[in-house]
DOFI-459935 format. One record per atom (N, C-alpha, C, O): x, y, z. Coordinates in steps of 0.001 Angstrom, whole numbers, plus 500000, padded with zeros to 6 digits. Atoms other than C-alpha are relative to their C-alpha. Layout:
DOFI-459935
XYZ;...
END
This chain:
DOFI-459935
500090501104500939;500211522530511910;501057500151498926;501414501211498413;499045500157501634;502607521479508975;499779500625499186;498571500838499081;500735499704501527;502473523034505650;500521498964499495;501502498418500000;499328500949499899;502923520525503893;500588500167498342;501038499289497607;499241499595501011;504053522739500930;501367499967499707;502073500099498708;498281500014499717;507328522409502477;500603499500499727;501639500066499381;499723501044500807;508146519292501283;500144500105498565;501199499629498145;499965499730500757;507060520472497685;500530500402499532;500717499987498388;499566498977500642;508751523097497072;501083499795499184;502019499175499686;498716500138501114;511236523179493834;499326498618499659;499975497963498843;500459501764500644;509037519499493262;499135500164498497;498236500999498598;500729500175500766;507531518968489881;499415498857499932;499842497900500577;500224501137499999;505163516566488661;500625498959499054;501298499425498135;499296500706501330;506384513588486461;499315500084499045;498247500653499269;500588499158501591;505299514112482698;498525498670500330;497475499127499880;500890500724499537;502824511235483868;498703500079500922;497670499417500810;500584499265499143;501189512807486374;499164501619499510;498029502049499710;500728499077500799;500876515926484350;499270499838499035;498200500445499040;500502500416500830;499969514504481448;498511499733500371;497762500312499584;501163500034499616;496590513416483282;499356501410500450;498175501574500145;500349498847499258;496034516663484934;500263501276499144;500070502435499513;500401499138501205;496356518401481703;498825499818499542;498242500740498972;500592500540501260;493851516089480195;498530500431500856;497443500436500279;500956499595499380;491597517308483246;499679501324499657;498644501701499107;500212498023500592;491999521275482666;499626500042498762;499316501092498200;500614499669501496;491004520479479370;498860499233499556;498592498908498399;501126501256499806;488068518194480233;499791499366499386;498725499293498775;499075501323501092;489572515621478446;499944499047500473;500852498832501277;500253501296499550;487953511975479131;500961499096499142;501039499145497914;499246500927500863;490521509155478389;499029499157499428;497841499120499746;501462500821500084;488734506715476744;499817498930500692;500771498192500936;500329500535498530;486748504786479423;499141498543498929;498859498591497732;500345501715500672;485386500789478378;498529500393500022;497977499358499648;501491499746499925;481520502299478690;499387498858500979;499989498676502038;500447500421498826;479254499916480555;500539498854499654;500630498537498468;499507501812499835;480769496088481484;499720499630501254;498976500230502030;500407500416498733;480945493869484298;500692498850500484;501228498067499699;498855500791499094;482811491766486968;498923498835500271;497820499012500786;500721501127499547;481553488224487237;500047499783501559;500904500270502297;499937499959498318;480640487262490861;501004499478500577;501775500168501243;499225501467499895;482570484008491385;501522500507500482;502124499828501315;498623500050499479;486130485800491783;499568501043501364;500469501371502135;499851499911498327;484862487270494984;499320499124501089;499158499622502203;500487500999499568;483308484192496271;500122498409499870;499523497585500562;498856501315500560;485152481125494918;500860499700501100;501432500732501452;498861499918499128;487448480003497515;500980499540499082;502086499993499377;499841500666500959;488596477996494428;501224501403499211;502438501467499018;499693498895500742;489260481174492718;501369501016500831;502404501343500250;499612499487499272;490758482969495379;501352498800500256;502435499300499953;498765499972499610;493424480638496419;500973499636498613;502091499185498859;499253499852501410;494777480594492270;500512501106500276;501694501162499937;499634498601499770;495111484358493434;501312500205501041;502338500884501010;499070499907499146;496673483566496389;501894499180499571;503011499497499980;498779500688500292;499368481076494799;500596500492498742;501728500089498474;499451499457500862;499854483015491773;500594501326499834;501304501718498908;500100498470499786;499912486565492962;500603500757501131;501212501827501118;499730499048498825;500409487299496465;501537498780500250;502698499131500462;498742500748499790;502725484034496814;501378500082499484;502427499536499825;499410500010501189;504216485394493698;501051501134499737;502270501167499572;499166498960500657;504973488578492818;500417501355501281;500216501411502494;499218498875498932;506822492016494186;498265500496500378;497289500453499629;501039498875499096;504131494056496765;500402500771500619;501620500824500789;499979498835498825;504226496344498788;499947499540501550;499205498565501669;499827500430499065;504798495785502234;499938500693501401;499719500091502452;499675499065498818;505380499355504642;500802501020499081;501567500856498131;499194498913500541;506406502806503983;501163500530500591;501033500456501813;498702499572499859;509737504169504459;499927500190501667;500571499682502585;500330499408498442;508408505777507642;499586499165500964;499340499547502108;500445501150498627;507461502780509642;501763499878500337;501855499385501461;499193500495499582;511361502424509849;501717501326500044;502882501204499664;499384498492500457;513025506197510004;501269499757499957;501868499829498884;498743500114499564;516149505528511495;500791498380499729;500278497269499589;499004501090500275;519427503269510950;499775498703501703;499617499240502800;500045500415498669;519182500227513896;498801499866500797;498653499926502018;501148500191499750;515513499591513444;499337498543499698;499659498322498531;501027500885500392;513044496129513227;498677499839500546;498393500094501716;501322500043499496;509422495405513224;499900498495499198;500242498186498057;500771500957500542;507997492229512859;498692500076499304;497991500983499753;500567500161500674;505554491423510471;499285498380499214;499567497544498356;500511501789500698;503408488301509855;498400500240498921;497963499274498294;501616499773500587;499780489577508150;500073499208498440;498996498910497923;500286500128501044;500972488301504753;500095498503499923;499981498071498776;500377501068500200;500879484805505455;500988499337500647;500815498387501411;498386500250499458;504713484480506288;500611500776501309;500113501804501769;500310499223498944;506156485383509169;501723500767499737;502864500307499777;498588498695500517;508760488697508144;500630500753500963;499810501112501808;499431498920499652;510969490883509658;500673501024499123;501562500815498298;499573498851500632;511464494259508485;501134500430500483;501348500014501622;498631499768498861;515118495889509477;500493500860499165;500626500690497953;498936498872500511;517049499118508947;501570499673500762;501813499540501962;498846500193499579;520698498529508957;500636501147500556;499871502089500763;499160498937499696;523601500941510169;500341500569498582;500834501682498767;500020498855501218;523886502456506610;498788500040499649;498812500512498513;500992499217500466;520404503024506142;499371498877499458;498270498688499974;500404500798500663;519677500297504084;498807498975500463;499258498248501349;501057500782499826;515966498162504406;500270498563499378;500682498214498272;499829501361500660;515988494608504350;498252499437500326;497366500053500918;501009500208498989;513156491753504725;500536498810499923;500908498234498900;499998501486499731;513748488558506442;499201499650500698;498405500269501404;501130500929499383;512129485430507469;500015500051501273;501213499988501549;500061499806498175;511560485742511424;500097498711500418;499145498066500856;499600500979500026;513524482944511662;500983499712500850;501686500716500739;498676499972499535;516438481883513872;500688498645499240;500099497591499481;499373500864500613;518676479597511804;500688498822500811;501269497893500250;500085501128499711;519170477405514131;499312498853500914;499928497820501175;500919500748500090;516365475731515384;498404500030499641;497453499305499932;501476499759500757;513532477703513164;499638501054501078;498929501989500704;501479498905498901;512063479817516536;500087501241499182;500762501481498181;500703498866500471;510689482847515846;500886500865500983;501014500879502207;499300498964498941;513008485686516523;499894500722501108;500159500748502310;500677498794498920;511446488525517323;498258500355500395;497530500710499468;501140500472499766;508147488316518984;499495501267499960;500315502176500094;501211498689499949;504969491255518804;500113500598498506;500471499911497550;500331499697501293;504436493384515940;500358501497500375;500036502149499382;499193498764499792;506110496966517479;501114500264499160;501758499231498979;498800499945500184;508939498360515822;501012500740501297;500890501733502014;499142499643499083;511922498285517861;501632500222499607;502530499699498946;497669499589500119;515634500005518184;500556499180500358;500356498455501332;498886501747499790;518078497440518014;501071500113499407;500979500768498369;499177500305500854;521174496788516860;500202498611499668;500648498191498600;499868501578500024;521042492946517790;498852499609500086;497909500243500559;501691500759500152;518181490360517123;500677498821500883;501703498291500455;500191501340498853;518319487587519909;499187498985500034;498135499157500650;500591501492499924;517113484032519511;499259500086501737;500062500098502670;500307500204498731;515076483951522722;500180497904500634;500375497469501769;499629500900499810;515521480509522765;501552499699500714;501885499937501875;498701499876500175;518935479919522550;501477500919500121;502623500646500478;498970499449499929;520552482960522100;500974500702499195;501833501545499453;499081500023501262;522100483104519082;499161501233499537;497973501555499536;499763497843500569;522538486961517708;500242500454498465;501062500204497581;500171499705501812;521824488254514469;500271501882499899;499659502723500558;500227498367500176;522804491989513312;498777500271498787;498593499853497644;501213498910500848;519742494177512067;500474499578498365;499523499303497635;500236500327501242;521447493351508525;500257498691499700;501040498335498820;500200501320499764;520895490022509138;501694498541500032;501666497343499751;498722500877499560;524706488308509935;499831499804501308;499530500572502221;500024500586498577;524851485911512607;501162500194500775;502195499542500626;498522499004499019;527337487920515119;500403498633501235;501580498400501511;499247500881498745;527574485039518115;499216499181499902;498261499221499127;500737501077499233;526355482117519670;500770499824501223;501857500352501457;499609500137499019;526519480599523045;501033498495500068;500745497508499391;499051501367500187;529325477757523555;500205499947498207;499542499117497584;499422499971501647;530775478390519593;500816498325499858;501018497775498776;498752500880500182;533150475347520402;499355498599499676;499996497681499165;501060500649499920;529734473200520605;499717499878498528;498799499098498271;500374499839501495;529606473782516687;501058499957499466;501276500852498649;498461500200500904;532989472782515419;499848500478498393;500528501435498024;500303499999500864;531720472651512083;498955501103499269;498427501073498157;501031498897500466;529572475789511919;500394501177499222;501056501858500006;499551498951501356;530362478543508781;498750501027500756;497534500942500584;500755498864499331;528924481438510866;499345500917498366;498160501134498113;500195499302501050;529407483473507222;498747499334499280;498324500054498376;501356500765500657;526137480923506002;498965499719500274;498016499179499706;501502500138498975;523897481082508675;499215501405500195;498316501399501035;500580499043499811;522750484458508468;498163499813499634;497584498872499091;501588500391500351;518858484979508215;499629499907498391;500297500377497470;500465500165501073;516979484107505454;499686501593499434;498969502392500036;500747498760500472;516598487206503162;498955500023498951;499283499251498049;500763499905501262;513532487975500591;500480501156499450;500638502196500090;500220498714500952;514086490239497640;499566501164500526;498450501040501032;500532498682499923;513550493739498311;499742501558499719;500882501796499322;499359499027501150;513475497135496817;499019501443501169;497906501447501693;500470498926499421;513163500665498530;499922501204499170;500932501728498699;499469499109500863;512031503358496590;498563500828499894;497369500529499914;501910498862499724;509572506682496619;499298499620501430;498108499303501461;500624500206499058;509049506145500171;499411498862500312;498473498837501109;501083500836499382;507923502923500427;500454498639499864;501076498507498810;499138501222499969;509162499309500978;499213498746498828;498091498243498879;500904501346500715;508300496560498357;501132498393500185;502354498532500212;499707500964499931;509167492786498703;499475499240499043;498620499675498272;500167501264501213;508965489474496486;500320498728500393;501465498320500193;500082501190499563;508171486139497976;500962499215499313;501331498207499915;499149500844500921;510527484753495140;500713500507499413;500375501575498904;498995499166500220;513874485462494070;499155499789498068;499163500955497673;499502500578500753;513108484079490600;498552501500498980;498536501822497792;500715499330500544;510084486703490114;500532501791500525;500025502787500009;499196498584499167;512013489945492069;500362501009498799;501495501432498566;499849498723500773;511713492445489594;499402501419500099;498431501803499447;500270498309499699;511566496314490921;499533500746499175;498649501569499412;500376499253501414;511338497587487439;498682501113500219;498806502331500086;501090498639500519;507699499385487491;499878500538501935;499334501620502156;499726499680498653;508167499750491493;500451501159500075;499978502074500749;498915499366499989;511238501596490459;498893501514499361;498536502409500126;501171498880500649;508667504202487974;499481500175501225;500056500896502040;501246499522499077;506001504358490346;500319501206501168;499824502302501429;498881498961499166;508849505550493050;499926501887499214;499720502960499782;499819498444500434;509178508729490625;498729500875500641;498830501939501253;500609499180499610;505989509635491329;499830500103501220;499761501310501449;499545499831498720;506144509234494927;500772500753500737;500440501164501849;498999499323500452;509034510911494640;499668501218500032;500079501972500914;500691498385499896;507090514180493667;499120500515500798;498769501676501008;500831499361498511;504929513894496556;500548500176501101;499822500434502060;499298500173499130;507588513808498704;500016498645501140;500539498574502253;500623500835498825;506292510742500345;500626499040500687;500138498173501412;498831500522499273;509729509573501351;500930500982501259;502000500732501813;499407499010499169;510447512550503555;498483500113500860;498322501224501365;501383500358499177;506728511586505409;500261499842501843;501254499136502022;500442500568498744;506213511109509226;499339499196500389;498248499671500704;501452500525499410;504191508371510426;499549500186501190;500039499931502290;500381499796498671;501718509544512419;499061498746500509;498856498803501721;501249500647499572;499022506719512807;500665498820499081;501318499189498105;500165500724500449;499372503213511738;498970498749500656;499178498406501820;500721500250499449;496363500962512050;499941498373499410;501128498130499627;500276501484500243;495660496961510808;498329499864499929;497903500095501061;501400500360499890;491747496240510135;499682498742499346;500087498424498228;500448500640500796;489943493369509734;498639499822499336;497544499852499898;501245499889500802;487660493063506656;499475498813499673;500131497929499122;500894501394500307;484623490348506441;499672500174498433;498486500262498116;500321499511501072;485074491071502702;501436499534498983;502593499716499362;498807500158500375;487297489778499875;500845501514499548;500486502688499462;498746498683500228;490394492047499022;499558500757499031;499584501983498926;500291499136501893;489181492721495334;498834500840500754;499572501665501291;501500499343499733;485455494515496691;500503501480501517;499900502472501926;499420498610499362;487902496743499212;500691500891498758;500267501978498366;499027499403501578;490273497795496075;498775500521498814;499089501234497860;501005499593500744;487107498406494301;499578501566500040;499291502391499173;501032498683499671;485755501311496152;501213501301499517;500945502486499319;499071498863499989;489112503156495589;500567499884498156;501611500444497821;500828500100501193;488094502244491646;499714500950499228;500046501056498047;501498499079500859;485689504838490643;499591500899501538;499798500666502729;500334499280499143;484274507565492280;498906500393499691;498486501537499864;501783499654499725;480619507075491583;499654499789501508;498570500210501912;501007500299498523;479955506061495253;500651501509500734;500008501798501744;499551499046499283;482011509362496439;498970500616500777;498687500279501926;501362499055499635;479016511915496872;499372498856500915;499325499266502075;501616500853499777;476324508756497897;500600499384501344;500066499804502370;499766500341498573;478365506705500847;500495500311500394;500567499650501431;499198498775499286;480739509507501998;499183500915499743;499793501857499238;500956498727499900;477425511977501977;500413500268501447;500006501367501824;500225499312498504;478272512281505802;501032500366500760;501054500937501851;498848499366499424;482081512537505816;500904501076498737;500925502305498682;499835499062501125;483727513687502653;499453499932498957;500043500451498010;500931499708501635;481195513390499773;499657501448499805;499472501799498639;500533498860500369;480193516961500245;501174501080499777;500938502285499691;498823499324500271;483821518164499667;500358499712498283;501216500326497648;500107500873501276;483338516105496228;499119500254499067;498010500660499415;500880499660501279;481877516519492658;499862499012499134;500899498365498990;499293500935500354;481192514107490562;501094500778498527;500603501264497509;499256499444500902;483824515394488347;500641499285499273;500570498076499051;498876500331501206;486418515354485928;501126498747500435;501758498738501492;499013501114499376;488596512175486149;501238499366499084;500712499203497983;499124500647500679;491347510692484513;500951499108500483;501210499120501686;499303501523499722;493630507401484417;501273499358499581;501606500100498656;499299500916501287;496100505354482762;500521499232501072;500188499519502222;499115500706499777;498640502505483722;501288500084500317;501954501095500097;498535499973499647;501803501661484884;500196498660500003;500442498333501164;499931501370500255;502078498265484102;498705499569500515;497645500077500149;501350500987498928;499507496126486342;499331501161501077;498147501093501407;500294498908499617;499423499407488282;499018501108499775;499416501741498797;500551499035500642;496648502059487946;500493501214500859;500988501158501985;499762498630499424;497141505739488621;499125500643499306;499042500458498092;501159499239500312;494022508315488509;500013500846500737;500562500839501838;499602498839499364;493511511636489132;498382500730499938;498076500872498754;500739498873499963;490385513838489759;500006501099500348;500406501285501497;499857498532499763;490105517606489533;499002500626500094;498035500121499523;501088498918499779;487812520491490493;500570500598498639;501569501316498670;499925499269500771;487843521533487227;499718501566500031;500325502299499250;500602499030499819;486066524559488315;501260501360500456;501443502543500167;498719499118499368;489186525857490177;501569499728499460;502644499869500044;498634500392500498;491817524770487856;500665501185499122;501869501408498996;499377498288500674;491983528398485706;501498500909500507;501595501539501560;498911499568499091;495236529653486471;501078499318500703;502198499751500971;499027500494499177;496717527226488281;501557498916498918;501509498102497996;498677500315500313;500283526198487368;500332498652500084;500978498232501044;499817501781499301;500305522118486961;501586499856499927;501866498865500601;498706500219499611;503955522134486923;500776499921501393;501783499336501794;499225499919498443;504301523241490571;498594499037500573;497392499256500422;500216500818498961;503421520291492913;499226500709501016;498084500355501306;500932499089499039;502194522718495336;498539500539499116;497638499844499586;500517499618500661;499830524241493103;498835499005499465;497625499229499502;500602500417500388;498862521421491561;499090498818501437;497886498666501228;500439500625499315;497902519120494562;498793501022500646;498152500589501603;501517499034499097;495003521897495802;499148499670498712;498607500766498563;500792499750501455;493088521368492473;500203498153499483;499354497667498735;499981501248501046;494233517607491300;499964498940501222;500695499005502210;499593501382498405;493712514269493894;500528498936499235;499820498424498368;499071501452500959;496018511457492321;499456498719501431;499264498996502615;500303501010499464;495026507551493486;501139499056499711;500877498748498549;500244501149500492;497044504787493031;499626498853500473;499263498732501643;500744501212499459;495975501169492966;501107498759499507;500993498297498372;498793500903500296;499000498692492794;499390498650500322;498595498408501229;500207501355499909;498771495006492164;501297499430500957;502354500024501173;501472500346499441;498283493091494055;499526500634500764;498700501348500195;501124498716499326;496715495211496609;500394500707501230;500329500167502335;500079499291499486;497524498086498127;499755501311499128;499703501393497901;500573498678500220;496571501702497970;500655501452500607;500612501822501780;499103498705499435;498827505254497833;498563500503499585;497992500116498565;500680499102500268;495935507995498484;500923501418500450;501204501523501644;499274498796499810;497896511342498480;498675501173500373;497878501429499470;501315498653499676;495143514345500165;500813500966500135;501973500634500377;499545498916500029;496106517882500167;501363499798500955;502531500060500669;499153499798498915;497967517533502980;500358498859500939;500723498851502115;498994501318499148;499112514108503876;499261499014499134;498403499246498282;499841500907501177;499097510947502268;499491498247500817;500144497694501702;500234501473499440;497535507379503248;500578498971499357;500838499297498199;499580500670500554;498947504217502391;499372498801500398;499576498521501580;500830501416499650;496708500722502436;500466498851499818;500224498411498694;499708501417500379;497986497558502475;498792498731499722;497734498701500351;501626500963500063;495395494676501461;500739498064500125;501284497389499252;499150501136500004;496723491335502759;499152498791500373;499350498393501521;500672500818500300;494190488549502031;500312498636500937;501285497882500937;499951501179499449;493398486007504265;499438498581499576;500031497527499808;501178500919500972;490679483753502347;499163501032499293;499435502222499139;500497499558501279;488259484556499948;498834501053500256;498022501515499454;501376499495499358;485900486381502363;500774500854501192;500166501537502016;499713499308498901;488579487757504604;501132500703499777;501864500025499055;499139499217500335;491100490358504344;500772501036501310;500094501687502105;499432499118498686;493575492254506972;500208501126498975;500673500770497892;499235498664500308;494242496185505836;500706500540500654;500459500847501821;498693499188498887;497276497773507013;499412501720499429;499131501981498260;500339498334500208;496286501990507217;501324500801500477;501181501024501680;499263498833499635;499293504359507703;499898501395499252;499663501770498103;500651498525500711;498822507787507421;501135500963500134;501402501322501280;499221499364500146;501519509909506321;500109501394500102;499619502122499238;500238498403500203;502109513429507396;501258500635499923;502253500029500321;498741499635499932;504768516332506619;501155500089500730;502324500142500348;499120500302498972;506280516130509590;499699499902501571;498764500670501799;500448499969498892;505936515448513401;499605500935500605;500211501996500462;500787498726499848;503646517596515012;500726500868501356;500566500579502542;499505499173498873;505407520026517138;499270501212501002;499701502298501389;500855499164498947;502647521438519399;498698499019500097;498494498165499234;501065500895499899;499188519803521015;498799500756498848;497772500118498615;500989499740500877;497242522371518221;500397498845498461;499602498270497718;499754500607501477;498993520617515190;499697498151500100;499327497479499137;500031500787499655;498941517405517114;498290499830499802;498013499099498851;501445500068500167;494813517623517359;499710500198498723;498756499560498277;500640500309501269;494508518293514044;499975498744499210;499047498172498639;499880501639500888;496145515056512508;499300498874501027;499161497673500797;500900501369499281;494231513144515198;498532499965499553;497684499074499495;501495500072500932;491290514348513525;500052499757498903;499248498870498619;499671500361501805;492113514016509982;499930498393500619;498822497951500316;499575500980499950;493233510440511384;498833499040500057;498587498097499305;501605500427500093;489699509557512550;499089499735499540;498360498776499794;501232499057501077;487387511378509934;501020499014499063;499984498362499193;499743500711500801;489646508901507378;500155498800500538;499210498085500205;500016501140499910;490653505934508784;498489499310501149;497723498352501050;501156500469498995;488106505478511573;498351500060499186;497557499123499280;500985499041500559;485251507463509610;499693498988498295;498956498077497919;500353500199501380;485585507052505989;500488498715499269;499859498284498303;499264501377499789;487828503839505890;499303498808500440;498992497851499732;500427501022499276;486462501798508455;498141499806499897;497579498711499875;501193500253499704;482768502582508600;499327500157498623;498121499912498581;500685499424500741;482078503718505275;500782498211498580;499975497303498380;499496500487500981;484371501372502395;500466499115500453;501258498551499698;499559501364499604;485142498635504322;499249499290500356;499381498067500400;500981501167499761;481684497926505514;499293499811498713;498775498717498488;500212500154501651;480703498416501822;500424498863499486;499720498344498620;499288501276500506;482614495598501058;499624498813500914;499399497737500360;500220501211499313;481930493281503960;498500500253499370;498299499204498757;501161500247500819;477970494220502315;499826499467499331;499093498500499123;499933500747501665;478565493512499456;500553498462499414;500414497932498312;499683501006500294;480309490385500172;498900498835500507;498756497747499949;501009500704499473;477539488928502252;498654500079498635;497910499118498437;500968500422501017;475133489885499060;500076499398499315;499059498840498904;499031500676501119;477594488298496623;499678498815500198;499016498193499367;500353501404499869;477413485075498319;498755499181500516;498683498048500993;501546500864500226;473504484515498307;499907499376498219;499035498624497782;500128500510501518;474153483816494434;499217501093499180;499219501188497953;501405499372500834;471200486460493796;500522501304498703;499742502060498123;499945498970500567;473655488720491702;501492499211499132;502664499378499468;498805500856500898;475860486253488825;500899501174499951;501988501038500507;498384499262500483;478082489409487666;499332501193500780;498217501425501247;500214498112499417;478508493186488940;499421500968498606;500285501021497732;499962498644500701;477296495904486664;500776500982499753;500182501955500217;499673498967499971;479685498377485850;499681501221499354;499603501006498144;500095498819500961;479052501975484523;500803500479499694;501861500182500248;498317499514500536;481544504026482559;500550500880501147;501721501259501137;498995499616498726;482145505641486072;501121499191500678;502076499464501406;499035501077498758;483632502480487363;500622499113499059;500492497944499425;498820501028501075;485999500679484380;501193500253500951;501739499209501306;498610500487499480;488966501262486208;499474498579501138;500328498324501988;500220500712499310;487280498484488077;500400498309499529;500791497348500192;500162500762501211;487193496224484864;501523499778499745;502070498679499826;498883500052499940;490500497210484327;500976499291500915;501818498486500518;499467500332498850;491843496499487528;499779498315500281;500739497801500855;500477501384500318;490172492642487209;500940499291498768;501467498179498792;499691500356501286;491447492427483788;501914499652500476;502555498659500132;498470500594499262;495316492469485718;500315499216500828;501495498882500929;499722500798499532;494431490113488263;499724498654498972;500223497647499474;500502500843500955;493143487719485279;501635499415498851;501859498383498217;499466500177500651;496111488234483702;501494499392500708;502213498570500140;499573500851499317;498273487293486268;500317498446500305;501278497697500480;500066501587499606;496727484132486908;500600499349499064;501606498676499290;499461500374500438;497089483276483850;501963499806499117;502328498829498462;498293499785499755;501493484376483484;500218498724500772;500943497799500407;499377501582498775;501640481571486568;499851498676499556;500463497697499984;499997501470500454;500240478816484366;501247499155499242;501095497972498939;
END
């Protein structure tokens, strides 16, 4: 198996990262909103939900795929889950783009399935007409048939895009395309190494549950111990926790305080056996970093009751034997199959089916679960930026 110290090594954390994981060794609560509560209506509104959808997901930079869905120069994968229908593409210098899966000249749909594939050329199946991976239209058939055609203007449609800390983000609109806290967030990514990752597993699920009530559970870690009692709650305390921002962004960290004496939060290695960092990026996806490999969630909203999750699971490096190989197929299971699928995703399809009998106007929160409050309080604020 990997160490996956290997990656670490000579890595520190960012003063951001430490800064929380000081405030743990010194069982140091930020200050938390005490008890509040999430009205029902924005997970059951369709009303509500598509303000979200036209202000938010239509809107702003997300997240999209990590570095590792696309290793090599002379790569594309199609991509339609977010509403649009994308192509992802590594050029011959390295460089990630995303375009519309488009052929410019009569609209078909380039590249068909949802595999990523080695390529250097994208082919109109229609027609014919040839696009390079960094999206210039290289030929057509009968050129002489187009007297009037500026090859240099027909290239594919591109969206905004920004690569950085391992992980691809996009922006439905040039006019909102700002990387800026992307660019931060990258740092810490950055210290997990999670741009030098392998993907071993990538999975797609669909949830009978809105997006916000999945993004919830990865919130707060009062339900840890109680609905992971049968996969990892008993690896769990309710412990020491800490939080803060990054713009619209949260980042949180819990520690075994118990085993933190001694340990060196400066070294990355060191500190990842003792500290679990979360984040929770608007609009919705989810970096979970675990000792030893790293998940990444996409949350790509279909209606107000339905939600696709993208799961890739990041490990130090490809497994070079069938023992190291069996292990990440278990890790892969016991989280995405296990604790993912059966545990926090049917939590949410529950909870959405209770939601919409009416019998429960707002949520309850306890001061375990404000980053929940919080996390509401940025899609709220959103909406209103778009008015």
């Amino acid at each position: 198996m990997a160490n996956p110290s290997t990656l670490l090594d000579g890595r520190r954390p960012t003063d951001g990262m430490l800064a929380l994981a000081q405030d743990i060794a010194q069982n140091k609560q930020r200050e938390g909103l005490g008890q509040t509560s999430v009205p029902a209506h924005v997970y059951t509104d369709p009303e509500y939900f598509a303000r979200e959808k036209s202000a938010i997901f239509d809107r702003l930079p997300q997240i999209i795929c990590p570095t590792a869905l696309l290793p090599e120069p002379g790569m594309a994968v199609p991509h339609d889950a977010t509403g649009r229908p994308l192509l992802i593409t590594r050029d011959a210098q390295g460089q990630a783009h995303v375009f519309l899966n488009v052929c410019r000249h009569r609209g078909t749909r380039l590249v068909e399935g949802d595999e990523v594939q080695c390529t250097k050329k994208l082919v109109c199946p229609y027609h014919a007409w040839t696009y390079s991976v960094d999206g210039r239209l290289l030929a057509l058939p009968r050129p002489d048939t187009f007297p009037d055609l500026d090859k240099g203007s027909m290239g594919l449609v591109e969206l905004p895009s920004k690569e950085t800390g391992g992980i691809i983000w996009f922006c439905p609109k040039e006019e909102t395309a700002d990387f800026t806290l992307a660019e931060k967030l990258g740092e810490d990514f950055d210290a997990l190494g999670m741009g030098e990752h392998f993907l071993f597993r990538r999975k797609t699920h669909e949830v009978a549950g809105n997006w916000k009530l999945i993004m919830d559970a990865f919130l707060e870690s009062y339900h840890v111990t109680r609905l992971h009692a049968q996969t990892i709650g008993p690896f769990f305390k309710d412990g020491v926790t800490s939080g803060d921002m990054i713009g619209p962004h949260a980042r949180s960290a819990v520690g075994r305080l118990e085993e933190m004496e001694g340990v060196d939060l400066t070294d990355m290695t060191q500190m990842r056996r003792v500290v679990t960092f979360a984040y929770q990026t608007m609009p919705g996806a989810l970096v979970i970093p675990s000792p030893d490999y790293i998940n990444l969630m996409v949350m790509m909203p279909q209606a107000h009751d339905r939600t696709l999750v993208e799961d890739f699971m990041l490990i130090p490096e490809a497994p070079a034997t069938n023992k190291a190989r069996d292990h990440w197929e278990r890790s892969w299971a016991l989280l995405d199959g296990g604790v993912f699928a059966s545990e926090d995703f049917r939590a949410a399809e529950l909870g959405q089916q209770g939601l919409a009998t009416g019998a429960v106007p707002e949520l309850t929160l306890g001061s375990m679960e404000g980053g929940i409050r919080r996390y509401h309080e940025t899609v709220e604020e959103a909406l209103r930026a778009a008015n």
